[in-house]
C-alpha positions as semicolon CSV with decimal commas, in nm:
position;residue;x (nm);y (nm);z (nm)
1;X;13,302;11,943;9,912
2;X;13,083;11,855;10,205
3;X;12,707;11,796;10,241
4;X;12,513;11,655;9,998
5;X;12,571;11,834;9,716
6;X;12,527;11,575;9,417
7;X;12,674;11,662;9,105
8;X;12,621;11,564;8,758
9;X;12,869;11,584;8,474
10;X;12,651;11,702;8,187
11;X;12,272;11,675;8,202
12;X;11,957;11,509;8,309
13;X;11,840;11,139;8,362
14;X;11,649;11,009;8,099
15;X;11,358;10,715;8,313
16;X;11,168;10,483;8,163
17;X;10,987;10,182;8,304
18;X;11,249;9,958;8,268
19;X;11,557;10,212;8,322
20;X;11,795;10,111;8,662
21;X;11,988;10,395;8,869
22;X;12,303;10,227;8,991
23;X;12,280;10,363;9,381
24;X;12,728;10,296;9,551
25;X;12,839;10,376;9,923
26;X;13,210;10,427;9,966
27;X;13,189;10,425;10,314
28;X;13,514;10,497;10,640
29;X;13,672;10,167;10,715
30;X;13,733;10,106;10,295
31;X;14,036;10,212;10,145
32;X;14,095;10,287;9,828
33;X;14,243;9,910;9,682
34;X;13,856;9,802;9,804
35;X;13,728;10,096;9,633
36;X;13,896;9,989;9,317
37;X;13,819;9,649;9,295
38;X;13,434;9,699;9,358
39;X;13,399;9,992;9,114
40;X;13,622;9,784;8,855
41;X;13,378;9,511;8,898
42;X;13,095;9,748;8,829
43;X;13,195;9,859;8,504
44;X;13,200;9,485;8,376
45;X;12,831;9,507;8,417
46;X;12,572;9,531;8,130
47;X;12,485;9,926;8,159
48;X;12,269;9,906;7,854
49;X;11,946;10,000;8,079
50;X;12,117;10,221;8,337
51;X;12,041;10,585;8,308
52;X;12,232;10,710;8,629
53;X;12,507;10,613;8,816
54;X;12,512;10,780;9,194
55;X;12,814;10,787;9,417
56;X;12,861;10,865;9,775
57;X;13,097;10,921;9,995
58;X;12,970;10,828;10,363
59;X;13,273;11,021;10,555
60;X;13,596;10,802;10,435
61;X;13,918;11,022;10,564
62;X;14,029;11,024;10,166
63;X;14,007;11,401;9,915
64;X;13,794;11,413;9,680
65;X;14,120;11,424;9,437
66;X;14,204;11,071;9,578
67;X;13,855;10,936;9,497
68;X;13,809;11,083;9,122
69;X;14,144;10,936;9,052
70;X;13,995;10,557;9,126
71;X;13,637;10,665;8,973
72;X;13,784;10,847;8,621
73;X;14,015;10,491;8,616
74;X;13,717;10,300;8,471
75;X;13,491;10,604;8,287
76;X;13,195;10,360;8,216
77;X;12,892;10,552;8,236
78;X;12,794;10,819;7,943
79;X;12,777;11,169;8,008
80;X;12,568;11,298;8,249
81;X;12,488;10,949;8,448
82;X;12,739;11,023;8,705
83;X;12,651;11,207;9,007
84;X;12,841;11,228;9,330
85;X;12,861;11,361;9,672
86;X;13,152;11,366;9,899
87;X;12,975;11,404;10,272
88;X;13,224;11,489;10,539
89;X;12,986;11,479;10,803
90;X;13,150;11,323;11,113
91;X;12,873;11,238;11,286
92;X;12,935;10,877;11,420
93;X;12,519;10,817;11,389
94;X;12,537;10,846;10,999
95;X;12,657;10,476;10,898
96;X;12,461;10,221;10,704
97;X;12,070;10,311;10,712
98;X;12,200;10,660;10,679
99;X;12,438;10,612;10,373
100;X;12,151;10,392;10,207
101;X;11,897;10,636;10,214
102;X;12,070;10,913;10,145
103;X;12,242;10,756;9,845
104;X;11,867;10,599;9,710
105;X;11,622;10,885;9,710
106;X;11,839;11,054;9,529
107;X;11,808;10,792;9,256
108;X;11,615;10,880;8,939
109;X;11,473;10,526;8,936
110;X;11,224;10,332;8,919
111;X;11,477;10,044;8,973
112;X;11,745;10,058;9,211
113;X;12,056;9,851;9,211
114;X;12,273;9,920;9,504
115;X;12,615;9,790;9,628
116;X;12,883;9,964;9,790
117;X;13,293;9,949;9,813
118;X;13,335;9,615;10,013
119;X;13,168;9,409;9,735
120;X;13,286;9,267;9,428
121;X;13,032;9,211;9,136
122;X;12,991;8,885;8,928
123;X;13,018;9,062;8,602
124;X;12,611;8,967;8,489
125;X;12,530;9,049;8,896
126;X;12,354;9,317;8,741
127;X;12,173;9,187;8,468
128;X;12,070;8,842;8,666
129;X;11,916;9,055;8,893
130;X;11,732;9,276;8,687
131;X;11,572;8,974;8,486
132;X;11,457;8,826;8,787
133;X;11,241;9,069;8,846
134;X;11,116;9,242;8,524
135;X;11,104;8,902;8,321
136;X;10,783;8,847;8,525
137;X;10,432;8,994;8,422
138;X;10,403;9,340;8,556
139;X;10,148;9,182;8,867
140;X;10,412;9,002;8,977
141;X;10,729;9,221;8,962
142;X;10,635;9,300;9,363
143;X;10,985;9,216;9,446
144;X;11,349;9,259;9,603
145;X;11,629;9,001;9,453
146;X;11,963;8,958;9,539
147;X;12,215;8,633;9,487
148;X;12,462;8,458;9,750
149;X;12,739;8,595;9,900
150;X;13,099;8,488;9,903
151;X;13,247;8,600;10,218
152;X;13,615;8,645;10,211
153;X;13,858;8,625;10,477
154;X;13,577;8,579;10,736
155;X;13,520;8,292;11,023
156;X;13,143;8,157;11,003
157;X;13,057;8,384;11,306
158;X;13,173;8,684;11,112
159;X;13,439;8,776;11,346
160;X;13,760;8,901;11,194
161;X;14,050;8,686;11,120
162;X;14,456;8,803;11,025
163;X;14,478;8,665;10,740
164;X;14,437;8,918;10,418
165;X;14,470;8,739;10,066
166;X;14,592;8,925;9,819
167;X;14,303;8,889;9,572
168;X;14,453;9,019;9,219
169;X;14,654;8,660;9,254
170;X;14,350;8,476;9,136
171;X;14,314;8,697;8,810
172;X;13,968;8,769;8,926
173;X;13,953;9,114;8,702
174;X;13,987;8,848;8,351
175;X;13,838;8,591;8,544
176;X;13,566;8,718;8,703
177;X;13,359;8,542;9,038
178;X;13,495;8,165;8,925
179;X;13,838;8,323;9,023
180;X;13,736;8,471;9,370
181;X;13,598;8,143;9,491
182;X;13,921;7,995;9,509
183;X;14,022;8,227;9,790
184;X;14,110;7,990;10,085
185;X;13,981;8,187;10,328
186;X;13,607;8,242;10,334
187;X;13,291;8,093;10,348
188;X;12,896;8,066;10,178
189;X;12,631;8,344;10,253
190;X;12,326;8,211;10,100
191;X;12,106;8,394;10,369
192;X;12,036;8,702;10,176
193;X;11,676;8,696;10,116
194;X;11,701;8,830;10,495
195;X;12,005;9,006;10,466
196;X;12,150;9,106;10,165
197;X;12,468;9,380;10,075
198;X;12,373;9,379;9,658
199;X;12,062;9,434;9,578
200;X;11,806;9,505;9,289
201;X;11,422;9,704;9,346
202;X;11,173;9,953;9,268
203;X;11,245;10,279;9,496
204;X;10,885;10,292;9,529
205;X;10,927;9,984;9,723
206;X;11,207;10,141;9,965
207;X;10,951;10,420;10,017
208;X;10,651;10,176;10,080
209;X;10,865;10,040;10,367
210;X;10,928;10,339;10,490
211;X;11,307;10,380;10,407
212;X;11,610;10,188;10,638
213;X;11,542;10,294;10,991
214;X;11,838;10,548;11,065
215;X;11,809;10,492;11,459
216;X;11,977;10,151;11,422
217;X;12,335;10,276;11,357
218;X;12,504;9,930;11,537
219;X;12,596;9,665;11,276
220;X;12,382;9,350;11,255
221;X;12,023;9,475;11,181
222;X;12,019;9,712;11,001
223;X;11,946;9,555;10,659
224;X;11,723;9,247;10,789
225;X;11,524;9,484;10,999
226;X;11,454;9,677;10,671
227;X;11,381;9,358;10,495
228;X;11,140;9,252;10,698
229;X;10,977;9,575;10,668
230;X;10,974;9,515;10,293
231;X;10,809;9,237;10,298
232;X;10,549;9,347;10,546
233;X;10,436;9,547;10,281
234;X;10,430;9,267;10,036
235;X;10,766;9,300;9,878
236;X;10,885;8,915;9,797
237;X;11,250;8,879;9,894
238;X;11,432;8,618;9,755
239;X;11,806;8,568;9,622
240;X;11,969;8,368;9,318
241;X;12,113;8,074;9,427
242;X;12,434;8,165;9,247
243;X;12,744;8,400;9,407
244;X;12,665;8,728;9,264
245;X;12,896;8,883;9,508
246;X;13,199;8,831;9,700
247;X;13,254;9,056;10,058
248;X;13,616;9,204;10,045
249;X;13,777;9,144;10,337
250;X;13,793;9,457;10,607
251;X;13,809;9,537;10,970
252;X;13,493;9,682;11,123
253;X;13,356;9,708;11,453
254;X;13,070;9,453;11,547
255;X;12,903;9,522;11,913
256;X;12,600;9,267;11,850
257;X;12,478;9,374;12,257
258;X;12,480;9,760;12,096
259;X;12,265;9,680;11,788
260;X;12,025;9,421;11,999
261;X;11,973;9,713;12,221
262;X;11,945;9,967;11,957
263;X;11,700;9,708;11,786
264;X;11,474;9,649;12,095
265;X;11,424;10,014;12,139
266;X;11,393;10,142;11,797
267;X;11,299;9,821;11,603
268;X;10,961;9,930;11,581
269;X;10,859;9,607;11,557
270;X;10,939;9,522;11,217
């Protein structure tokens, strides 16, 4: 299956003002151990206010067959809250701003929680999150929250290292995040009110900003440039000061001259 063809198991998505629509990217340069940890660490969360879970597949070179078999391993939505799309789209333009629109307006909403296959969930990442925002009055619920960020198996300048930790050692899946900081090889991302992987909003609010801008393609600004735009239109970004996340450690291709370029001509000044 190709294209985005999302589909649902049973039936339709029940929103109300406070319900959340769970938005995951599995995305080429993942495999399917990273897949399995994140989506593990997902279904620890509190779903009590979740009315949809929506999957995609940006173009990873695994079959459908080999995804269902890691998504069916941990069954924790109820029927009809999964939907999913497997998009084999080769087109080397589609990558982050791409996968997060595509994988947000289809969300049911009106809150969006997004993450994707490289990150590992705090199991009350959710929850904490949610709080943050709609534990305020309804004037002041104008927001996008995340938490810190435990990067694994990176150098500070977020160049790629050789060394790959086995993470089940720490009994992180019992455990939970307590576990994962113990990994020797990784280092505090507290920066995430600019730049953030895990994330909790309104999707009116992605719409206000006007979406991620799909002509930066380069990793490095993709996010922060969107960020920005959020709070241009008076979106209040802030994170918990607690690791909500951890960053699975993966090879990717960084070309910060690329996405500076990309930025200066399609920034659009935001």
């Amino acid at each position: 299956m190709s294209g985005q063809q999302w589909k649902d198991v049973v039936g339709p998505v029940e929103v109300t003002p406070g319900s959340v629509s769970i938005c995951f990217v599995f995305f080429r340069g993942m495999n399917l151990e990273h897949l399995d940890a994140a989506w593990y660490s997902l279904s620890k969360q509190d779903l009590a206010h979740v009315n949809a879970v929506y999957f995609l597949d940006n173009n990873t070179t695994y079959s459908v067959k080999e995804i269902s078999t890691v998504l069916w391993r941990y069954p924790f939505w109820k029927p009809g809250q999964l939907f999913s799309t497997y998009d084999k789209h080769d087109n080397p333009l589609r990558t982050q701003s791409w996968s997060v629109n595509t994988v947000c307006q289809q969300a049911a909403g009106p809150w969006v929680f997004f993450t994707r296959a490289d990150y590992i969930l705090a199991f009350d990442a959710l929850a904490r999150m949610r709080a943050e925002i709609l534990d305020r009055p309804t004037w002041d619920q104008r927001r996008f929250v995340s938490g810190w960020c435990w990067q694994m198996a990176y150098d500070r300048e977020a160049k790629n290292i050789d060394a790959n930790i086995d993470i089940e050692q720490y009994g992180w899946r019992e455990r939970g995040m307590p576990a994962l900081l113990e990994h020797p090889y990784a280092f505090r991302f507290h920066e995430t009110d600019q730049d953030a992987g895990v994330w909790f909003t309104a999707k009116d609010y992605l719409a206000e900003a006007g979406w991620m801008n799909e002509k930066l393609t380069s990793w490095g600004y993709q996010q922060s440039t969107f960020q920005r735009a959020l709070r241009n239109n008076g979106i209040t970004c802030s994170a918990l000061p607690d690791y909500l996340f951890a960053h699975q450690h993966h090879y990717a291709v960084r070309d910060f001259d690329k996405a500076r370029r990309e930025y200066e001509q399609f920034g659009e000044g935001r």
